[in-house]
Residue frames as qw, qx, qy, qz and C-alpha x, y, z in Angstrom:
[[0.000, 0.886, 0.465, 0.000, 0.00, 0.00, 0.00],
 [0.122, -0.914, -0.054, 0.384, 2.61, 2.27, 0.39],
 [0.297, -0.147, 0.533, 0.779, 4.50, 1.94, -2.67],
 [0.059, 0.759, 0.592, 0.267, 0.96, 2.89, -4.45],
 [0.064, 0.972, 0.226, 0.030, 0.92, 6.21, -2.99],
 [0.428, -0.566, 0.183, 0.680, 4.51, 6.73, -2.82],
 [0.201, 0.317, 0.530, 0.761, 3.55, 8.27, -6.46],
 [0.095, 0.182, 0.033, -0.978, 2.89, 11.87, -7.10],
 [0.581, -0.070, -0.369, -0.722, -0.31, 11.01, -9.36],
 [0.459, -0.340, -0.806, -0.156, -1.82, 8.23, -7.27],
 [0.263, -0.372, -0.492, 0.742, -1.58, 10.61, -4.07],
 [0.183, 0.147, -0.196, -0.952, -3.10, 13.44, -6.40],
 [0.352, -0.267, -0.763, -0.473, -5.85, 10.56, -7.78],
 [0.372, -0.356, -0.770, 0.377, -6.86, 9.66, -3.94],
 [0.176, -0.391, -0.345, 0.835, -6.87, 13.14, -3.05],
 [0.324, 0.062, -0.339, -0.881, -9.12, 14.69, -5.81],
 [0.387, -0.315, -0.858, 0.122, -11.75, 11.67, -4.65],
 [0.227, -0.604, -0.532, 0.549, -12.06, 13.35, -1.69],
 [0.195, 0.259, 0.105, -0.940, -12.37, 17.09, -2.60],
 [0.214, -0.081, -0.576, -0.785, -15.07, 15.69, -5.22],
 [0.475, -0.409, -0.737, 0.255, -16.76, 14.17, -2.28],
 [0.229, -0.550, -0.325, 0.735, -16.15, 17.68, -0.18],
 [0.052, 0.099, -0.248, -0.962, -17.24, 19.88, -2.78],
 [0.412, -0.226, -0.676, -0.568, -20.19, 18.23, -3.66],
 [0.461, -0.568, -0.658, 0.179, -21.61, 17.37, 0.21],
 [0.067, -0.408, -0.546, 0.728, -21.04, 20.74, 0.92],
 [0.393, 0.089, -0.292, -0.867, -23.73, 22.12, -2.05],
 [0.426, -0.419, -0.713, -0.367, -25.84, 19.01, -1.14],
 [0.375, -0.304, -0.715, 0.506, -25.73, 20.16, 2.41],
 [0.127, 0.228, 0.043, -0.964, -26.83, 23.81, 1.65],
 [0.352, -0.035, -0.560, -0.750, -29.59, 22.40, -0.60],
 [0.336, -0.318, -0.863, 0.204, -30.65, 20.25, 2.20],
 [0.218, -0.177, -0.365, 0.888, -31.05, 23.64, 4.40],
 [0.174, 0.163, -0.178, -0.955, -32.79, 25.43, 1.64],
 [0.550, 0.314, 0.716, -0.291, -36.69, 25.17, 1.40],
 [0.747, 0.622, 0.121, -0.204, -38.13, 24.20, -2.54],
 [0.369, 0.682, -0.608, -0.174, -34.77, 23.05, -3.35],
 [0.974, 0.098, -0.186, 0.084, -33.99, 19.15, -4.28],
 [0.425, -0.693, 0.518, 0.265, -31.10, 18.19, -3.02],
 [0.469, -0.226, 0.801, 0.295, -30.10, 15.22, -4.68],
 [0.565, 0.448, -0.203, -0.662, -30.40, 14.78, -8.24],
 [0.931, 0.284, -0.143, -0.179, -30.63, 11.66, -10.81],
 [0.785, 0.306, -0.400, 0.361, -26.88, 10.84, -10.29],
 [0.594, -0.400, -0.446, 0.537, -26.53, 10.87, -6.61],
 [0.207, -0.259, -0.054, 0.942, -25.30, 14.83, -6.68],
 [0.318, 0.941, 0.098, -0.056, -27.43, 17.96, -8.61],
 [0.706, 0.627, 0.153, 0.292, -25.69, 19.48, -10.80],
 [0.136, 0.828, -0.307, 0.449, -24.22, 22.42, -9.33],
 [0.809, -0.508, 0.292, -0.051, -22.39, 19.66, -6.91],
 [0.914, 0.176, 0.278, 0.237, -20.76, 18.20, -9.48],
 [0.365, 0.799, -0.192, 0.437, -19.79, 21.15, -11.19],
 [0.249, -0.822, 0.423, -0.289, -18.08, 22.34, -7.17],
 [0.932, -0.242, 0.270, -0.005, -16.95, 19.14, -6.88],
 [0.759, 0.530, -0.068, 0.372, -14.75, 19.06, -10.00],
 [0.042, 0.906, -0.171, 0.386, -13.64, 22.25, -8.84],
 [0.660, -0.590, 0.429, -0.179, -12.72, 21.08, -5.43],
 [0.933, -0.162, 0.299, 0.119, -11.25, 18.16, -6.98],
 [0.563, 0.665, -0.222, 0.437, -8.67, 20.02, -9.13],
 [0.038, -0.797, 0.344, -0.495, -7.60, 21.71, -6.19],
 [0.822, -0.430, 0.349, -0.131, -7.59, 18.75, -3.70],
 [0.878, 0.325, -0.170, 0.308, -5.35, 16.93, -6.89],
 [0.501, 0.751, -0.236, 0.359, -3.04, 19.61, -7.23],
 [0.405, -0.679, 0.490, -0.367, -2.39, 20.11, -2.99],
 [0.854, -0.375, 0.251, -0.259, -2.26, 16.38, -2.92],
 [0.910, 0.129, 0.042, 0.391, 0.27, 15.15, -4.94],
 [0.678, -0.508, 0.044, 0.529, 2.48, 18.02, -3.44],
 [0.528, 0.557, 0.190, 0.612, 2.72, 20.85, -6.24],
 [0.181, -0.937, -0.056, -0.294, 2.72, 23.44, -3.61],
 [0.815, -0.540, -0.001, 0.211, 5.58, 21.89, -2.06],
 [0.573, 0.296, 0.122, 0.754, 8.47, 23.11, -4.70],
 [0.319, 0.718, 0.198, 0.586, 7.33, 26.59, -4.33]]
């Protein structure tokens, strides 16, 4: 298990998982909050989850496989 993440891209794969996970539960969690709004759509998330999710998961790659670390 730890030669698997001792790579830069499998530590970056693992980590972008999660932020798509954290980006997306925290727009279903606001949508939960909000009254006349579905949360959840046809593919587990709504849409604008997925979309903050991506987001979150670029940024969860890029911290995770350690590009901030050179600079």
């Amino acid at each position: 298990m730890k030669k698997i993440f001792s790579t830069a891209l499998m530590r970056g794969l693992f980590w972008q998982a999660i932020g798509i996970l954290v980006g997306g539960g925290l727009v279903e969690a606001i949508r939960v909050v909000l009254p006349d709004v579905e949360p959840f759509g046809q593919f587990g998330f709504s849409e604008p989850a997925w979309v903050l999710g991506a987001f979150f998961g670029v940024l969860f790659f890029l911290f995770g496989n350690g590009v901030d670390d050179d600079w």
